[in-house]
C-alpha positions as CSV (number, residue, x, y, z in Angstrom):
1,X,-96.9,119.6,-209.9
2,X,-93.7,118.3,-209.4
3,X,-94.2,117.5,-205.7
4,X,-95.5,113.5,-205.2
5,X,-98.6,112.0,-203.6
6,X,-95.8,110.3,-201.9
7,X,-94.4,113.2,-200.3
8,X,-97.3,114.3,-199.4
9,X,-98.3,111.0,-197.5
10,X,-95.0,111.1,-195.9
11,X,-96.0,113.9,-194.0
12,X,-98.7,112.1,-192.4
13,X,-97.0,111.7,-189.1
14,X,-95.8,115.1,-188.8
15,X,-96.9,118.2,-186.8
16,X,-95.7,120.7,-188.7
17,X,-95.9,122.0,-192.3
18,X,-94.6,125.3,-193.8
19,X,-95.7,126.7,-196.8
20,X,-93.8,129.5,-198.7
21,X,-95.9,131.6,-201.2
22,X,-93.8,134.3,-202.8
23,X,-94.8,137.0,-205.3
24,X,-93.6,136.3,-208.4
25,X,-91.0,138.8,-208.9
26,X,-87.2,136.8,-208.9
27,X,-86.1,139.3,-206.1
28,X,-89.3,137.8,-204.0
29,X,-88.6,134.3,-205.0
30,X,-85.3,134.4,-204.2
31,X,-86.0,135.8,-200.7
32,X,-88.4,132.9,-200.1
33,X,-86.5,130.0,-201.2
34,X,-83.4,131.3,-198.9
35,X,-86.1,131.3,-196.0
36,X,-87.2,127.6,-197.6
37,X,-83.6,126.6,-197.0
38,X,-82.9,127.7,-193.5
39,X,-86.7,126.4,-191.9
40,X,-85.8,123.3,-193.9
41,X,-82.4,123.0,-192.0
42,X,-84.4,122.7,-188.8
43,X,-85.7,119.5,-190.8
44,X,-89.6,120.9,-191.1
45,X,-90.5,119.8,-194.5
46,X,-91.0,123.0,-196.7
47,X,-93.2,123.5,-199.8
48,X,-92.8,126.0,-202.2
49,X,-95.7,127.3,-204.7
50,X,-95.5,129.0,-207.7
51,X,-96.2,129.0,-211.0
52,X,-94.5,126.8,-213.9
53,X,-92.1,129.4,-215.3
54,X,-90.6,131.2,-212.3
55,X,-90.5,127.6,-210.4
56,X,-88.0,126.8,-213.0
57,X,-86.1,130.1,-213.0
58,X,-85.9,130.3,-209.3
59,X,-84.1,126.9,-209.6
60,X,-81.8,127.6,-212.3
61,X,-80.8,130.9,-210.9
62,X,-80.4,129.7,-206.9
63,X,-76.9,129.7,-205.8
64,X,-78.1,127.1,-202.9
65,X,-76.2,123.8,-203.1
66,X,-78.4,121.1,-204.8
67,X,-78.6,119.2,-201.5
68,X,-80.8,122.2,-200.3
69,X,-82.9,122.3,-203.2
70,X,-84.3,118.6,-203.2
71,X,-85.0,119.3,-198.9
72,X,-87.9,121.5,-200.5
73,X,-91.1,120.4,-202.2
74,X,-92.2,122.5,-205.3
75,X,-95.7,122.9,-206.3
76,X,-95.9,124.8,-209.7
77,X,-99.0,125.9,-211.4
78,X,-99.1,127.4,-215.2
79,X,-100.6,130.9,-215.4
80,X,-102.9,132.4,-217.0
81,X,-102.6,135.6,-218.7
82,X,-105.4,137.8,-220.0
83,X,-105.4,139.1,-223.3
84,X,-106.3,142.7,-222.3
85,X,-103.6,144.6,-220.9
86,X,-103.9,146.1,-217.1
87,X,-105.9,150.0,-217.3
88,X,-103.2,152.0,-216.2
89,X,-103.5,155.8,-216.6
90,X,-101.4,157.8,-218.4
91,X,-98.2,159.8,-215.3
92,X,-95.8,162.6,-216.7
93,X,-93.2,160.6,-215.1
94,X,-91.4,158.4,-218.3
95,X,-90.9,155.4,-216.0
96,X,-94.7,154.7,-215.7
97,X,-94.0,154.3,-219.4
98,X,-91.3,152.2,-219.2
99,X,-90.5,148.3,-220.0
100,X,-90.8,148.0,-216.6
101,X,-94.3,148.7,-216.6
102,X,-94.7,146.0,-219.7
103,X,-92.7,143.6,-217.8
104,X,-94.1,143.4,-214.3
105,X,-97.7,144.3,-214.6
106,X,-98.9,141.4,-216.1
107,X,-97.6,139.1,-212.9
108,X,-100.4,141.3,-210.6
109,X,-102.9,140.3,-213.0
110,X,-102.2,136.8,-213.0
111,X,-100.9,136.1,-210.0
112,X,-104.4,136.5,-208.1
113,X,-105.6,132.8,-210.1
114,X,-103.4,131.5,-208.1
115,X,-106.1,131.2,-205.3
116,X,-107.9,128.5,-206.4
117,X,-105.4,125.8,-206.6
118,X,-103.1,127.2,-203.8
119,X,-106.2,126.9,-201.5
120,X,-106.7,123.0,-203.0
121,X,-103.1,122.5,-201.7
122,X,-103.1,124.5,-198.6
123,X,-106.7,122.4,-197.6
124,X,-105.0,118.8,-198.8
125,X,-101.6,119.4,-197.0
126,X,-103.7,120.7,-193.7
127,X,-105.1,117.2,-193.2
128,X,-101.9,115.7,-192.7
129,X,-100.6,117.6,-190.2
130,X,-101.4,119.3,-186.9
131,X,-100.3,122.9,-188.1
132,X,-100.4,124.3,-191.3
133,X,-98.2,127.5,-191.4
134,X,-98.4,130.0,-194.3
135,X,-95.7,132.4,-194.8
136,X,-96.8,134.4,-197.9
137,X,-96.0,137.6,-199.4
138,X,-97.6,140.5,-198.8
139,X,-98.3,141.4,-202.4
140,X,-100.1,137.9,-202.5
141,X,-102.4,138.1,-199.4
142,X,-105.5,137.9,-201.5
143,X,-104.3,134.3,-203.0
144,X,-104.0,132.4,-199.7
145,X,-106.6,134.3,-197.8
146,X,-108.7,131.3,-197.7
147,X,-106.2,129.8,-194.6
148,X,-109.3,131.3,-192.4
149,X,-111.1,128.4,-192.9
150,X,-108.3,126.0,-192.2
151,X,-109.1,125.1,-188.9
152,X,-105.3,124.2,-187.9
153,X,-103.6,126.7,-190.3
154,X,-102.1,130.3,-189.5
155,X,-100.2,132.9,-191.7
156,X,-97.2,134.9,-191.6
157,X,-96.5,138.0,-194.0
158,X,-92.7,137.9,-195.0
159,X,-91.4,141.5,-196.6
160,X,-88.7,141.4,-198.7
161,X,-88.2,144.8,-198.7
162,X,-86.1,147.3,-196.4
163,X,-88.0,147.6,-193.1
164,X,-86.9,151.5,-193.8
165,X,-89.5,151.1,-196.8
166,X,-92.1,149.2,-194.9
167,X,-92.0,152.5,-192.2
168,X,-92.3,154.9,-195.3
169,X,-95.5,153.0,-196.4
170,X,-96.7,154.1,-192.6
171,X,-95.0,157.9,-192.9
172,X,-93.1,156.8,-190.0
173,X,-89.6,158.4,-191.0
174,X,-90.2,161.6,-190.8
175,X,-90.9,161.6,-187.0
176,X,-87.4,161.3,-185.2
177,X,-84.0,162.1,-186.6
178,X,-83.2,158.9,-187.8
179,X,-83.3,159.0,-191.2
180,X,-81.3,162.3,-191.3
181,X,-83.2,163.0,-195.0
182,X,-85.0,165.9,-196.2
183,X,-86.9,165.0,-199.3
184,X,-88.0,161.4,-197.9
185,X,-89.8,160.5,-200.9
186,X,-93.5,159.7,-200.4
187,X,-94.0,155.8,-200.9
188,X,-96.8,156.2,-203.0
189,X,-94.5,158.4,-205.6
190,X,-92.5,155.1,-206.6
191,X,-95.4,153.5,-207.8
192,X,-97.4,153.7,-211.1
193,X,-100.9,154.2,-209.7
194,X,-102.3,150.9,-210.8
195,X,-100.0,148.8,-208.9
196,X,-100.7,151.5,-206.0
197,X,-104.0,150.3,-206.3
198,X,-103.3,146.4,-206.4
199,X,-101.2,147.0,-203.3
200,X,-104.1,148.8,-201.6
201,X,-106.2,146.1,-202.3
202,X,-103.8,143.2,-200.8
203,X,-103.2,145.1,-197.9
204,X,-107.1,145.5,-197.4
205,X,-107.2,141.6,-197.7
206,X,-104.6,140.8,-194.6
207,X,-106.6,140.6,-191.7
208,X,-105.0,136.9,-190.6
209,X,-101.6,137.0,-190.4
210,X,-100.1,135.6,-186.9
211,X,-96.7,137.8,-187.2
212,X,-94.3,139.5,-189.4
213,X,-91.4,138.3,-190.8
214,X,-88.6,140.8,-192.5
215,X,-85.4,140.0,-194.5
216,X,-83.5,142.4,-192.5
217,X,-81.0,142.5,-189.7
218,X,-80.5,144.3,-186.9
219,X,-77.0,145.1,-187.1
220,X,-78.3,147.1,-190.2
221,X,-81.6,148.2,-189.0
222,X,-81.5,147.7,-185.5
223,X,-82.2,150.8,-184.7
224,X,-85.0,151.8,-186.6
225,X,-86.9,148.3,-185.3
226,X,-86.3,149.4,-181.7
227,X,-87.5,152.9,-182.3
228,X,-90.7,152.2,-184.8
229,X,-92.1,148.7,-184.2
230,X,-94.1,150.0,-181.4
231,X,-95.4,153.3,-183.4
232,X,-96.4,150.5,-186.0
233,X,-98.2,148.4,-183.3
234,X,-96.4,145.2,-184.3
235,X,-96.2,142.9,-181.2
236,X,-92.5,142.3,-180.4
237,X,-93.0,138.4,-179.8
238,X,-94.6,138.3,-183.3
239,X,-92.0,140.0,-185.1
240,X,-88.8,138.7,-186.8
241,X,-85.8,139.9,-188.6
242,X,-84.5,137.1,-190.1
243,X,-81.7,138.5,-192.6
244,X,-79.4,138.1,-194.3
245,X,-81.1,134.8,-195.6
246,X,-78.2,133.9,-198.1
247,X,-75.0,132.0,-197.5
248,X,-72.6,134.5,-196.1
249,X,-69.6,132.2,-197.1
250,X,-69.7,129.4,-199.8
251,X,-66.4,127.4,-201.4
252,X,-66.3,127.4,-204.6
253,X,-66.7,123.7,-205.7
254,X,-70.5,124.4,-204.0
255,X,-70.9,126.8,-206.8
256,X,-74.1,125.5,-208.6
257,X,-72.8,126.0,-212.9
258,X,-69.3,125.3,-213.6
259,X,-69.9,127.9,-216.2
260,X,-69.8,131.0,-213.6
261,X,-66.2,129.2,-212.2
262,X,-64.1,131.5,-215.3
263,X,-65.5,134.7,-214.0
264,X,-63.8,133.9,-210.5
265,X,-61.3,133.0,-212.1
266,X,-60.6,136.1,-213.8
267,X,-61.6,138.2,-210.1
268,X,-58.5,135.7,-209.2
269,X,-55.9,137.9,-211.3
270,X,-56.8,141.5,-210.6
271,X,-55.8,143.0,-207.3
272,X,-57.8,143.5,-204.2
273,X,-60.8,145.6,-204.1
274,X,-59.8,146.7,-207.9
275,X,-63.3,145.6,-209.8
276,X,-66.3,147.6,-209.8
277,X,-69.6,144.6,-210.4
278,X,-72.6,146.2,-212.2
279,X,-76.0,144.9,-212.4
280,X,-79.4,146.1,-212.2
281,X,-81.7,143.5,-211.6
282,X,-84.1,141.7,-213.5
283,X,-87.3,144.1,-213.6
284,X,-84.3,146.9,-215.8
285,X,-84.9,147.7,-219.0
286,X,-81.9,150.8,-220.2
287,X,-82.2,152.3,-223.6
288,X,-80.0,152.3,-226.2
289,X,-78.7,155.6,-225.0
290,X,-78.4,154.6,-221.4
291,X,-76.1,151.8,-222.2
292,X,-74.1,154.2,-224.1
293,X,-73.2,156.3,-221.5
294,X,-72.8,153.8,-218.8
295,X,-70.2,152.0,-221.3
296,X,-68.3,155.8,-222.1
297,X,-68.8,156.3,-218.2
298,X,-66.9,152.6,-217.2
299,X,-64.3,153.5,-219.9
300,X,-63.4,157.0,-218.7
301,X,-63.2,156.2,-215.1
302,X,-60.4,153.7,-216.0
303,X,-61.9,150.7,-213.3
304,X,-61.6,147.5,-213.7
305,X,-65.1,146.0,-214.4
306,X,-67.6,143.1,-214.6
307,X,-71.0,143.9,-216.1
308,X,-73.6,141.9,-215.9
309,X,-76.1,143.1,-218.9
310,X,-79.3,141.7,-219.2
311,X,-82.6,142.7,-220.3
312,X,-85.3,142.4,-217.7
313,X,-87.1,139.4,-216.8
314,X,-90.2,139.2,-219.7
315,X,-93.6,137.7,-219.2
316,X,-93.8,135.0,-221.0
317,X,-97.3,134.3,-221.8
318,X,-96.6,130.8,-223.8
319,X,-94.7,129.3,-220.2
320,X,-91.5,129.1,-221.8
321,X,-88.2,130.5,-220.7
322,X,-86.5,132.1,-223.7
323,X,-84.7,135.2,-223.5
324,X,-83.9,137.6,-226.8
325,X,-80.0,138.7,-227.8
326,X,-80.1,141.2,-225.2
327,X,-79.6,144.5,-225.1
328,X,-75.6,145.8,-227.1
329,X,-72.7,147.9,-226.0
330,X,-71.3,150.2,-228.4
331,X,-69.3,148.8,-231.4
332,X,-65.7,148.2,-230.1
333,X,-66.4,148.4,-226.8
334,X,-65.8,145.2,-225.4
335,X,-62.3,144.7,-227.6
336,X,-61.4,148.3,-226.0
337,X,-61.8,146.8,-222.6
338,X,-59.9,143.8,-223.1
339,X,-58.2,142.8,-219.9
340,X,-60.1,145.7,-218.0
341,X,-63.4,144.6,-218.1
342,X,-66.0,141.9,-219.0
343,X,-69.8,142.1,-220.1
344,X,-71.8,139.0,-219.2
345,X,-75.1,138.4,-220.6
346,X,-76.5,135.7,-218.6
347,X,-77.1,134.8,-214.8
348,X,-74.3,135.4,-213.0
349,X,-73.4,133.6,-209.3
350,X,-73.5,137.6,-207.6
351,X,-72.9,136.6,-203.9
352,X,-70.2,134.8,-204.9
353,X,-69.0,137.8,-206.9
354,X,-69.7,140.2,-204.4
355,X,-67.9,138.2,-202.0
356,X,-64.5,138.2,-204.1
357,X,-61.5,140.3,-202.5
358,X,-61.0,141.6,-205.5
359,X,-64.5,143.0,-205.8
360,X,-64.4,146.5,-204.4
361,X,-68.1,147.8,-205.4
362,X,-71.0,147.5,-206.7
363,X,-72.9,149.8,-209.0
364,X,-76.5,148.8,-208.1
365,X,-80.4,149.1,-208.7
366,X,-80.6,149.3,-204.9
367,X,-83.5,146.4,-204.9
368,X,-83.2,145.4,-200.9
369,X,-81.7,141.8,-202.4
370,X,-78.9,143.2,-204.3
371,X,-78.5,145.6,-201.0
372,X,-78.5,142.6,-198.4
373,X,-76.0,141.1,-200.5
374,X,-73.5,143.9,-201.0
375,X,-73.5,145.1,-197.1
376,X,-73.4,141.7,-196.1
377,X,-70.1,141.1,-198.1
378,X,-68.6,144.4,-197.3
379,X,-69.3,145.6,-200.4
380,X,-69.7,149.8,-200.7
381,X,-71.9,150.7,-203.8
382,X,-72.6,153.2,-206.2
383,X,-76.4,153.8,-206.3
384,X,-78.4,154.0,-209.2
385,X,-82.9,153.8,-207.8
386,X,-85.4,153.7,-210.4
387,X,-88.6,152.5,-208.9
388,X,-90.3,150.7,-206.0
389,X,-88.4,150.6,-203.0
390,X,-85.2,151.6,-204.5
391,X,-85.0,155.2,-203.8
392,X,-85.2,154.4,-200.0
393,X,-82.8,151.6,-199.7
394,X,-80.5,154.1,-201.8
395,X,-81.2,156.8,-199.2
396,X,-80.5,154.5,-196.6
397,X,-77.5,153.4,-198.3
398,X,-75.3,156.7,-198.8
399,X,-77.3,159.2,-196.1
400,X,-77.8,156.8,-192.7
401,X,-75.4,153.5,-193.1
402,X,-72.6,156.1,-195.5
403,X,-71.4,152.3,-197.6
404,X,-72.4,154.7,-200.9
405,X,-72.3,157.3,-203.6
406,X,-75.2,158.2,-205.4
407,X,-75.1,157.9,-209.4
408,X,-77.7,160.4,-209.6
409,X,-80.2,162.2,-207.4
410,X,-83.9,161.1,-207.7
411,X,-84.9,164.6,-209.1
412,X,-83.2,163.5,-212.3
413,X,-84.3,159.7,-212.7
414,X,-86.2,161.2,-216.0
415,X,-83.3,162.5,-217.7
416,X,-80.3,160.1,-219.2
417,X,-77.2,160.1,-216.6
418,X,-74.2,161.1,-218.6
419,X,-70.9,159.5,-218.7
420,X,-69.3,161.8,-217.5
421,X,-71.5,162.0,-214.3
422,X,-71.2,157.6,-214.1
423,X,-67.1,158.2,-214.4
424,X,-66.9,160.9,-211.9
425,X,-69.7,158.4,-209.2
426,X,-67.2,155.3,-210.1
427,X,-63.6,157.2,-209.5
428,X,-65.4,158.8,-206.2
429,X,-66.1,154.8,-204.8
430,X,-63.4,153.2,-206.6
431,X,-60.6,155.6,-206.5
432,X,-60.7,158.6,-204.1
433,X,-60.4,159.3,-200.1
434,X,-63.8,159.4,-199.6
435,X,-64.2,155.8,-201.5
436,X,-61.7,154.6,-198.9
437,X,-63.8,155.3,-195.6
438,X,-66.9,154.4,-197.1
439,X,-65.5,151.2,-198.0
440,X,-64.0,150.8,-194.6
441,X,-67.2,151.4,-193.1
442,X,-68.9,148.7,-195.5
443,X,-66.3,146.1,-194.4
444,X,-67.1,146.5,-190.6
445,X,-71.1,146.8,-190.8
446,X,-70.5,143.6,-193.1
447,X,-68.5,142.1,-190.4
448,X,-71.2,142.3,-188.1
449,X,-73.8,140.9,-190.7
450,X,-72.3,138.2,-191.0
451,X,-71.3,137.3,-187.5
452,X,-74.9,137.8,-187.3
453,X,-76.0,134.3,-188.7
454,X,-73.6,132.1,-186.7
455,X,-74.5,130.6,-183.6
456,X,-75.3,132.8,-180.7
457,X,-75.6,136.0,-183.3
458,X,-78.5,138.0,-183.5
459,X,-80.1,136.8,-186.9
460,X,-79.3,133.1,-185.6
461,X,-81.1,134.0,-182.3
462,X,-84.4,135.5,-184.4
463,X,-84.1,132.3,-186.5
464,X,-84.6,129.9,-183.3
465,X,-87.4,132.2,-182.1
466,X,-89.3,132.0,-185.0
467,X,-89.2,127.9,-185.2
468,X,-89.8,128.2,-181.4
469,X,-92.9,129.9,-182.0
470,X,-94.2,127.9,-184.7
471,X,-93.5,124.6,-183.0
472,X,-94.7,126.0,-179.8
């Protein structure tokens, strides 16, 4: 573990402790670190648990200044994968096929060893202090579920999803007219129906939490927190939307790799609102084909682009941290797009990107991070959903907030998108009258985001209750 005895004994005299235990998806431990950082600015010393591998990724990928890192104590643990693969049965839907499948499922497995050591750490770290608080992840309820027996400890669920989603899970949407959508897709259609199981299982396990935490803001969701929060029976002085948790504004000398300084450069030349940023997260695996058309569809729409192509995040069952050559554009691509666009194959600093006045969308997975991010910056997007929670923060996106254009409509997430049909989704955000007011609309609801976190704004204010209530 890479945090001391020393730091440890340090704590000795304190009266509070937090403890952050994400899943182990990067979307999740991203979300957790950012919350890491901004309890840790109301100097309450932090530690953050995970296991070897995605301790060391979350680090290399965090676009937190250092100084913010070393205010947090790590705690990594190696996993341990099991040889046999998870049962899954077989779905006539081609994404429960998918590398998606290959490269997530293995984490639920594994993750639940966690228990043991975490509840070592959570038992050693509870003696030295006069409150032990637990913020975990949902999807990891069943690893720190021994915090019943910790006399001074007490728990707190954070959701890094859309609270939109979180409502669907309770078939909540359907019941007013605020979520103007017909064909609200059933939550239990975006999962493969083993990890439907392994959520049903976690969720059976939560019986301690103290209150909910949700990486969402109510100048985005305000209005379905007033109207559902009491439906779901969560008590309102136990209940905190605490987004957006990443920095809304950063210069760029506190950019973390001087390596990701040329592609702001380059955003430095082109004109305002010009360049379209692509990127689909890290659980996104496209075939050969798919990257075909998306590369035809960038090159007929005639928009200036950055693309950030990467395979998806694998399992590495050795620990290590290698990644392969990545998935290829077509021959002669890239030289064709000289000047008009870039491909990037590793990590790229997207806030910072996002945040560019020359970035003027953002063709997106629609993960709630990636969608944080974007509305935060005044970003519009062209939506893409594939799985999860995706096809609800997209219908959220272009059918209640209008900051979007859907790529494709969920009916067809099992047949390839053509290029034509990416060119024609790109020209509509990028290039057209409609673009224009959705963009518009994006830069005022971004506005208020941000406003949001300073002091006296809404997040700020959800912020101080939260560390009011756990310091109580």
């Amino acid at each position: 573990m890479e945090a001391t005895s020393a730091a440890m004994k340090d704590s000795s005299t304190l009266s509070l402790v937090v403890v952050m235990v994400p899943f182990l998806g990067q979307s999740h431990l991203n979300q957790f670190l950012q919350l890491a950082n901004v309890v840790s600015s109301y100097d309450i010393p932090v530690h953050y648990i995970s296991s070897t591998l995605h301790i060391s990724r979350v680090k290399s990928r965090a676009s937190n200044p250092i100084h913010q890192l070393t205010k947090i104590h790590f705690h990594d643990y190696p996993l341990q994968f099991s040889s046999s693969p998870l049962p899954m049965s077989h779905h006539e839907d081609p994404f429960f096929n998918s590398e998606f499948v290959k490269i997530s499922f293995p984490l639920f497995e594994c993750s639940t060893n966690l228990r043991e050591p975490v509840a070592e750490l959570l038992q050693s770290l509870s003696q030295t202090t006069k409150r032990l608080v637990v913020v975990y992840d949902p999807m990891m309820a069943s690893v720190v579920q021994d915090v019943v027996r910790i006399p001074n400890g007490e728990a707190y669920s954070f959701h890094c999803g859309s609270f939109v989603f979180f409502a669907n899970m309770f078939n909540l949407l359907g019941r007013n007219d605020m979520f103007p959508v017909m064909d609200i897709p059933p939550w239990e259609s975006c999962f493969p129906a083993a990890l439907n199981r392994f959520l049903e299982r976690e969720i059976e396990v939560v019986k301690f939490q103290a209150g909910e935490i949700f990486n969402t803001c109510r100048a985005i969701e305000g209005a379905f927190l007033e109207s559902l929060v009491n439906d779901i029976g969560v008590e309102k002085n136990k209940f905190w939307a605490v987004g957006p948790l990443h920095q809304t504004t950063m210069t760029r000398n506190e950019l973390r790799r001087d390596q990701d300084k040329w592609l702001l450069d380059w955003l430095d030349k082109q004109e305002p609102n010009s360049v379209l940023y692509i990127s689909f997260g890290t659980t996104t695996v496209f075939s050969e084909e798919e990257i075909k058309e998306i590369a035809i569809g960038l090159e007929l729409s005639g928009v200036k682009f950055i693309w950030a192509l990467r395979e998806g995040d694998k399992c590495d069952v050795l620990g290590t941290n290698e990644e392969g050559e990545g998935p290829q554009v077509p021959d002669g691509f890239e030289e064709r797009m000289k000047g008009m666009g870039i491909v990037v194959r590793e990590w790229v600093p997207q806030v910072e990107i996002l945040g560019h006045s020359s970035t003027g969308g953002f063709m997106s997975h629609c993960g709630w991070n990636s969608c944080m991010e974007s509305i935060s910056m005044g970003v519009p997007l062209v939506t893409w959903p594939l799985h999860t929670d995706q096809p609800i923060n997209a219908l959220l996106i272009t059918h209640v907030l209008k900051v979007g254009v859907a790529v494709m409509e969920r009916q067809q997430r099992d047949e390839v998108v053509s290029s034509s049909t990416i060119s024609r989704a790109v020209r509509t955000l990028m290039a057209s009258n409609e673009g224009g007011e959705m963009r518009k609309r994006a830069e005022e609801l971004g506005a208020e985001v941000r406003k949001s976190t300073e002091e006296g704004g809404v997040t700020r204010m959800e912020w101080d209750s939260f560390i009011a209530h756990i310091t109580r």
